[in-house]
C-alpha positions in Angstrom: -97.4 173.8 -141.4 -99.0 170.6 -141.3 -100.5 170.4 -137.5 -101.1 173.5 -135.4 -100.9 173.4 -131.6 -103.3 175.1 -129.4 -103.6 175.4 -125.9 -106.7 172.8 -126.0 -104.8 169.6 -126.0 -108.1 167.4 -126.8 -107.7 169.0 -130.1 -106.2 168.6 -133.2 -106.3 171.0 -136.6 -104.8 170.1 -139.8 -104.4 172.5 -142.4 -104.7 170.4 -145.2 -104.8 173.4 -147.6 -100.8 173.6 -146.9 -100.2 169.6 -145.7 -97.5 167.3 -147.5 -99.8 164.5 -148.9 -97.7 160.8 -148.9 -98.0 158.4 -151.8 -101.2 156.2 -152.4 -100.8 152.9 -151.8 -103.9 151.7 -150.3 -104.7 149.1 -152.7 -101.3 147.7 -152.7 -98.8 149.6 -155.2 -97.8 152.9 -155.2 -100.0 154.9 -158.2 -97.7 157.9 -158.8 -100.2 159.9 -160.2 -102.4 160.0 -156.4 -101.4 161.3 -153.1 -103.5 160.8 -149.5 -103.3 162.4 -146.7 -104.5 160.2 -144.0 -106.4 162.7 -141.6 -107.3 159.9 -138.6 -107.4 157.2 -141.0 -105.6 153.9 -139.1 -103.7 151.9 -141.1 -103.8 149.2 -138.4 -107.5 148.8 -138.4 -108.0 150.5 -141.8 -111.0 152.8 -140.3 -110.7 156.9 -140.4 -110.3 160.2 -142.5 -108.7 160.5 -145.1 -107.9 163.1 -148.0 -106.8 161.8 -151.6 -105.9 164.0 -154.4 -106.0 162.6 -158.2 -103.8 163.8 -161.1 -105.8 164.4 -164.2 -106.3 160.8 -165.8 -106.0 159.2 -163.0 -107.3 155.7 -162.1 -107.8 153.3 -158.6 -107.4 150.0 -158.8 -110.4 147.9 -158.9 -111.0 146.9 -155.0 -113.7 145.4 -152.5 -114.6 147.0 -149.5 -113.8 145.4 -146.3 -115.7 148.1 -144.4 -118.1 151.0 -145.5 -116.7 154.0 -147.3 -117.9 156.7 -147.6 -116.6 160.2 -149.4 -117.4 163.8 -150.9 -115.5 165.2 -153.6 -114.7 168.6 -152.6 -112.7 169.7 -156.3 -113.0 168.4 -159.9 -114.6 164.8 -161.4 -114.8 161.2 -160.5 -116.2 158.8 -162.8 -117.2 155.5 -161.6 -116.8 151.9 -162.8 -120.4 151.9 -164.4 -119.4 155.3 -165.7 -121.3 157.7 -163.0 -119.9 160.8 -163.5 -119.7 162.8 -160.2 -118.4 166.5 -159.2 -117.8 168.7 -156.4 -121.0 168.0 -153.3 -121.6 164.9 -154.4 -121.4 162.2 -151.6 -121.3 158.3 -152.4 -121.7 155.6 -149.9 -119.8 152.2 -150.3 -121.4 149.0 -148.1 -119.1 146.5 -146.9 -118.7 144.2 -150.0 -118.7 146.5 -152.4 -116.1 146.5 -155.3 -115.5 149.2 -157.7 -112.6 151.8 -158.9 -112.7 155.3 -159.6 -111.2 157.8 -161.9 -111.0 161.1 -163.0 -110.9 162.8 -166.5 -109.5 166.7 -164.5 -107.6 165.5 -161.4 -110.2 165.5 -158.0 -109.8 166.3 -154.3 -111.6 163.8 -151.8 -112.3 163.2 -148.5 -113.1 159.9 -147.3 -114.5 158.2 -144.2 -113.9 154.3 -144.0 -115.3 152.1 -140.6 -117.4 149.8 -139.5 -120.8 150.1 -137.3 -119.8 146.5 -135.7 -116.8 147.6 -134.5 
């Protein structure tokens, strides 16, 4: 069960322990080897939550930030363009502009938070 109804209707839980992550294709192609699992993440105005999970040897395509992203790795490594090497609690912040790509030697679980303060 991906959603679970309660008797608040101003609330929403997702049990993403158990939810059916969707291909990654945020950077344009599909990348096999990454799922997401968009949490309130808005394709339409490309701000929200999201969750992405990395196969081990996994890579992002090398991308600039339209908006500010942010995200914690909750399992496993991500290595950085300049080759920061990052685990599980660490927390990086992206400004608007930014351009990088990420990867991971062991296979990672993220959760990232993309939007802007102007809007």
């Amino acid at each position: 069960m991906t959603d679970k109804t309660d008797d608040n209707p101003s609330r929403r839980i997702i049990h993403t322990a158990t939810a059916k992550f969707d291909v990654y294709d945020y950077e344009g192609p599909v990348q096999e080897d990454m799922e997401k699992l968009d949490l309130s993440y808005d394709p339409e105005t490309g701000q929200g939550v999201y969750m992405i999970r990395m196969e081990p040897g996994a890579e992002t395509i090398r991308h600039v930030h339209r908006r500010r992203e942010e995200y914690l790795i909750l399992e496993g490594d991500v290595v950085e363009s300049d080759g920061t090497v990052l685990g599980p609690g660490d927390y990086v912040i992206y400004q608007p502009g930014s351009e990088h790509n990420s990867r991971t030697v062991n296979g990672c679980l993220v959760i990232g938070f993309d939007y802007s303060f102007a809007e």
